[in-house]
N, C-alpha and C positions, 0 to 999 in steps of 0.2 A: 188258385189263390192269387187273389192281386200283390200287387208287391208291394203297398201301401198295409196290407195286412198281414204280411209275415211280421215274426215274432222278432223284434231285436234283440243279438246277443252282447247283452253286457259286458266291457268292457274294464277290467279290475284298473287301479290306479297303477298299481306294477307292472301290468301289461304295455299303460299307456307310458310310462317310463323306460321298458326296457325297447319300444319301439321308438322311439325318442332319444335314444342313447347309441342304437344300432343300424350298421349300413346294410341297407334293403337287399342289395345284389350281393355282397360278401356272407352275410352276417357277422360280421366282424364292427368291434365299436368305431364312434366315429369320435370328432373331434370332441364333443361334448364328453363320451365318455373317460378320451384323453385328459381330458380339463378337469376331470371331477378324480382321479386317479394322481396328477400330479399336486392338485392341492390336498390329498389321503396323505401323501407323503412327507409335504410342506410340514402338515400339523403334525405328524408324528417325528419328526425329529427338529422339531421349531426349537426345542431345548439346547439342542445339537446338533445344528445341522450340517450331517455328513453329506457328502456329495453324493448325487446318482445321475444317471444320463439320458436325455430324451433323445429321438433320433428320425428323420427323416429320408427314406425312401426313393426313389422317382424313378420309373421307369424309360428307361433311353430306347427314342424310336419307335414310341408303342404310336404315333398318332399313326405315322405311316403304315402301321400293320394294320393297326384299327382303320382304314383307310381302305385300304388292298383287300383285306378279307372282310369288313363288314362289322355292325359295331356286336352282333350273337358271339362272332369271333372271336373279340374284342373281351366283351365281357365272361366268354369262357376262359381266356388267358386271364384274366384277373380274378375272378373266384381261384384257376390254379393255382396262382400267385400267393392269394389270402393262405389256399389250404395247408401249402407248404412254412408261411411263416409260421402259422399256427401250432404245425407240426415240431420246429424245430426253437424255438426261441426259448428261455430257460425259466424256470419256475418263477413266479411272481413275475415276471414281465407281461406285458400287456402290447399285443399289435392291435394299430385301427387302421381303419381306411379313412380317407380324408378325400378328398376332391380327385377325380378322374383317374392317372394312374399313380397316387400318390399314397403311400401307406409310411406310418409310424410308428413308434415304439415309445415305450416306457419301459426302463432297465433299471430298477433299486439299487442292486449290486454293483452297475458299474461306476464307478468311483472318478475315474481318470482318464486320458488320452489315449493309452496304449490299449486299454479294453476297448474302449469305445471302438477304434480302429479294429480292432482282432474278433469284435460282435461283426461291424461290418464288410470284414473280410471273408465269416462265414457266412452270413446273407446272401453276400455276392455270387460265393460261389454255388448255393442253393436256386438261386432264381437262374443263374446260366445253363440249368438244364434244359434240351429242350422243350418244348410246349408241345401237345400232342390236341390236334384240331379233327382228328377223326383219316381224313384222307391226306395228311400235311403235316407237318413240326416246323414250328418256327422257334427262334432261340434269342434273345433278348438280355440287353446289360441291366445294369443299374446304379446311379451316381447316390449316393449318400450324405448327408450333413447332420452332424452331433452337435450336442453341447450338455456343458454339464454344470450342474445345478451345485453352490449358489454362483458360480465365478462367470457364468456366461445367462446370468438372469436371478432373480427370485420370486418375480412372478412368474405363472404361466405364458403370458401374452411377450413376455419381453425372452423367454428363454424360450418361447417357440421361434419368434423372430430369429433370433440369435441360432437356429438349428436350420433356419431356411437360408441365411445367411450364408452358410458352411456348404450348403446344399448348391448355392448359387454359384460358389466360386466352385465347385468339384465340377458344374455343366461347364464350365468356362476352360477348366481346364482338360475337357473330353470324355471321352464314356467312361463307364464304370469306378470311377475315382472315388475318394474318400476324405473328407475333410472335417476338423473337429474344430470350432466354433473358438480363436482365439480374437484378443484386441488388437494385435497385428492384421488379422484375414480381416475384421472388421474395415481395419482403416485403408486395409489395399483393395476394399469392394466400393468404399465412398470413394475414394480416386478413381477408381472405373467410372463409377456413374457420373463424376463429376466429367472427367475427360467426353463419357458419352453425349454430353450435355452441350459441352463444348463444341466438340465435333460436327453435333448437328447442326448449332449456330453458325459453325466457321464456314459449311457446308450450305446453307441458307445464303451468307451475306456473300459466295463465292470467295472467300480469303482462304482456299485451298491454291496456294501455287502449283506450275509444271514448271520444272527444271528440264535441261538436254543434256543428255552424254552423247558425246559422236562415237559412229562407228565408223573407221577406216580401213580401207584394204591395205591389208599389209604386205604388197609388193612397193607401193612408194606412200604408204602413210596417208596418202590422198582421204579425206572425209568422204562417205558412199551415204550416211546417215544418222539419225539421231534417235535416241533410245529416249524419251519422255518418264518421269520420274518424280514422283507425287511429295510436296515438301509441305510444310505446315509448321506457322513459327508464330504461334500464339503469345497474344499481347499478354496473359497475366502468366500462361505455362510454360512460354518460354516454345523453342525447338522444341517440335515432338516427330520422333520417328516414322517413317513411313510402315516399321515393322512392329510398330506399335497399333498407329492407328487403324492402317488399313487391313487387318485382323480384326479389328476392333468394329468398323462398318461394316464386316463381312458377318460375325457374331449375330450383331444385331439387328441386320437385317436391310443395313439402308447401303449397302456397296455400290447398288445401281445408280444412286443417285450420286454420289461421289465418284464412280468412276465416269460418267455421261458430263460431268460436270467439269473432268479432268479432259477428256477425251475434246469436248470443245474447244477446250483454251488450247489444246496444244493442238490440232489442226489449225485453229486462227494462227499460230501462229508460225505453221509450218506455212503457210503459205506466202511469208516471206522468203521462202528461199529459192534457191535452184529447183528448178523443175524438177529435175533428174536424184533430188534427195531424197530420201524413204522415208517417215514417222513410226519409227517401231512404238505400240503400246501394252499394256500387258493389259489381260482379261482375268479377271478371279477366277475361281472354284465356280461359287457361288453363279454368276453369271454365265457358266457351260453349262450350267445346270436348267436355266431360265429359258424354254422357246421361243420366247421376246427378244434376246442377245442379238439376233444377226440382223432382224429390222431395226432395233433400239441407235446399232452401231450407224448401217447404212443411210437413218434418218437425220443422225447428228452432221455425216459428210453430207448428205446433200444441202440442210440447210446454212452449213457452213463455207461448200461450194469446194470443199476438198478429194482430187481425184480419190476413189478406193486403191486403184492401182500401186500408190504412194504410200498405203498405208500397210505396214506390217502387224499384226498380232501376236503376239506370244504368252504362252499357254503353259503349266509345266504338266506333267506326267501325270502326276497326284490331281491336279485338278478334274485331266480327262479321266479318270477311272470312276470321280464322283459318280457319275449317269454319261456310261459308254454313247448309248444311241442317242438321248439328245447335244449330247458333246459333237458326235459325229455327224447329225444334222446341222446344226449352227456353223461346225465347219468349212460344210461343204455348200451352205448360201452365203458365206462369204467371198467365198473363194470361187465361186461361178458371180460373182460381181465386180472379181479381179484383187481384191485382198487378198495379202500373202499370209500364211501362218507357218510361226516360227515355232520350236518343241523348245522353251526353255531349261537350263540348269539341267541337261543330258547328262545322265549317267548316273544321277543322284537317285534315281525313282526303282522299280521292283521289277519293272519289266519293260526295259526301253525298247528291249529289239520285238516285244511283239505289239507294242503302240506303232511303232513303225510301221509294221505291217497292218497293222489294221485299219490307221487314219493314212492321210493325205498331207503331209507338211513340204513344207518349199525351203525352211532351212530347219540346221540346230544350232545350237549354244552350247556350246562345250564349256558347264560348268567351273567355276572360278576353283574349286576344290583340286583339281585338275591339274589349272595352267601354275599355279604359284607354287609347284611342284617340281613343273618340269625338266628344270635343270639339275635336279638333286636328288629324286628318285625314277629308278630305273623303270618300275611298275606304272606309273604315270606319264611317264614318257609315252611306250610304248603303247596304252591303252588310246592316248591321244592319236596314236601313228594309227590303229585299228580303225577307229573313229573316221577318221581323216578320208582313209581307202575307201571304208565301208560306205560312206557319205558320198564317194565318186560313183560309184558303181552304183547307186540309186540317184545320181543327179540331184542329190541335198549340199545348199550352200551350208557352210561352216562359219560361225562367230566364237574366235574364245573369248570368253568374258572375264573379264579382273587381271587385265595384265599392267603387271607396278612397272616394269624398266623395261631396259633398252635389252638386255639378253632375255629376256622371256620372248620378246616380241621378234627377234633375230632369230631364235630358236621357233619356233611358230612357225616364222614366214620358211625356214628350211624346209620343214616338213609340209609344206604346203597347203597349211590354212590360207583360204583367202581373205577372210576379214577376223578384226579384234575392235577389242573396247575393252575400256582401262584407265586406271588415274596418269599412263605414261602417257596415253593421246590426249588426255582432256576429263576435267572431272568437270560432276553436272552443271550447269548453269543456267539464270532465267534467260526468258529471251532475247530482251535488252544486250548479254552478253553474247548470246547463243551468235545473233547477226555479227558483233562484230569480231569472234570467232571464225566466222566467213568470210568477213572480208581481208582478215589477216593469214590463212589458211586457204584459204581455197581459189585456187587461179581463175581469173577474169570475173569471179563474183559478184561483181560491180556489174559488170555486163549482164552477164547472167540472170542477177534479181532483177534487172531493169525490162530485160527482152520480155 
């Protein structure tokens, strides 16, 4: 029979709605469904309207699974996903699926803040089971965002927004988080994006400064180099933290450009000094992560004409463990180019003595937590003395960081740290200052930048 003349099967009007309403790979409703479910609700307590809560979903890390094993993978984790909410969500509530790994909820009952939380508490812990892929299990969070009706919307469209809102600040503040849709989280999400906005401009027109803190060896105080240090003093925001922002271009995705941006201006301007001085700069997360990182960095010193040799890197713990192997790639073509790397904020992280072992570092920093201790707790002392030994015996230089006075840094130099950095040697400055810092500070300087 040609297929021009088989028989067509009609199609009811119900059919063609309930396929219109439902997600093809779940079966589960979709946003349409959502929409026609919250306004059920609208009309029946329009006389009265009590509160109920809608609620947003997202699965954290699913791109990269759905990456790694493939999108069959993929969509077998999220039917599991569907089948489980299905399974567990409470009478009259309604779960959909919405765009890729995003599903929803409509909750009549829940009224307020503390349910809404205490729904997404048990969600949470329903989807952390593992996923079962046939020869594998993989295990996965989930970040959450509520809001509840009428105080966070009365329409659909303004109270879904309002749940993706919630949704956004819970990814902002890490996996599996929980947020319910207040005017407060509203107005600290438009300062984000306002800031983000900012940033990017400040970023654009180059108006990210480099400050220098020196590092001195602490047998005579003498400066050995300078620690570079990302400032930002916006014309209408005023001072804004380096521990603000540069979390903030790491977030969203544009760290590289801000740090290649920061990285230039402070070799120009390291190359006013003594030969013999080092540019420590620190590298994110986000850029151990990057296989780009070690030509990115190398490209910037050659067009800038600044030795590698000169340049120090520091990295902390947490960042290497993001992606071990290409961490310890990017390491090691720096440091076959003659860049030094430094293990920042030692002692703070989960497993220092087996990153030791397993990368290549040339110094550490002995965490500020540490040294503004040392004279008044005995535990801290002695962990520093560990450090100290431990660090000779594998030929690692030592910097403690954050030292305020003159008995921190006496006590230090006893024990045999070789170098520090501290508001006692010198707090940051551009490099208008930074030169004449050197010339006040550092013997024959004069000579020295000249040769």
């Amino acid at each position: 029979m040609m297929l021009a003349d088989m028989p067509l099967v009609p199609v009811s009007q119900n059919e063609l709605q309930t396929m219109a309403y439902t997600d093809p790979l779940t079966g589960l409703g979709n946003r349409y469904r959502m929409r026609d479910r919250v306004a059920q609700i609208s009309a029946e307590r329009a006389s009265d309207p009590a509160p109920f809560a809608i609620g947003i979903a997202n699965l954290d890390s699913f791109k990269p699974i759905n990456d790694l094993f493939g999108s069959s993978a993929g969509d077998e984790i999220l039917c599991q996903v569907a089948h489980r909410l299905k399974a567990c969500i409470p009478d009259g509530a309604l779960v959909t699926r919405h765009d890729g790994d995003e599903f929803a909820f409509v909750l009549p009952l829940v009224f307020e803040r503390a349910g809404a939380e205490k729904f997404g508490q048990m969600i949470r812990e329903v989807l952390s089971a593992p996923y079962d892929l046939g020869d594998r299990n993989v295990r996965l969070s989930a970040s959450f965002g509520f809001a509840i009706y009428p105080f966070a919307g009365e329409e659909f469209d303004e109270l879904l927004k309002s749940a993706e809102t919630a949704l956004y600040r819970s990814k902002r503040r890490g996996r599996g988080q929980i947020t319910v849709y207040s005017r407060e989280i509203a107005q600290e999400m438009k300062r984000a994006t306002q800031l983000e906005q900012a940033l990017r401009n400040a970023i654009i027109s180059d108006a990210i400064d480099v400050h220098f803190q020196p590092i001195v060896s602490l047998a005579n105080s003498q400066v050995v180099g300078f620690e570079a240090l990302a400032r930002w003093n916006d014309a209408d925001l005023g001072f804004v933290s380096p521990g603000v922002f540069v979390p903030l271009a790491e977030e969203r995705g544009f760290i590289d450009a801000l740090s290649e941006a920061l990285l230039r201006k402070a070799a120009e301007a390291a190359l006013s000094w003594p030969r013999e001085l080092f540019l420590s700069f620190n590298l994110s997360s986000a850029q151990l992560m990057d296989p780009g990182t070690s030509s990115s960095v190398l490209s910037i010193l050659g067009r800038v004409g600044f030795d590698p040799h000169r340049l120090e890197l520091e990295i902390t713990e947490t960042a290497v463990m993001g992606s071990a192997d290409t961490a310890n790639r990017i390491i090691a073509d720096l440091r076959q180019a003659g860049v030094r790397i430094s293990l920042d904020d030692f002692g703070t992280g989960q497993s220092s003595l087996g990153r030791l072992r397993d990368f290549m570092f040339d110094k550490i920093k002995i965490d500020r937590a540490f040294v503004s201790r040392i004279n008044s707790d005995r535990a801290s002392e002695h962990i520093i003395k560990a450090i100290l030994t431990m660090c000779e015996g594998l030929d690692l230089e030592v910097v403690a960081e954050g030292i305020e006075d003159y008995a921190e840094a006496t006590k230090l130099r006893a024990l045999g740290c070789g170098m520090g950095q501290g508001y006692h040697f010198g707090k940051p400055a551009d490099s208008i200052a930074t030169l004449r810092y050197l010339h006040e500070n550092y013997y024959d300087s004069s000579e020295r930048v000249s040769a």
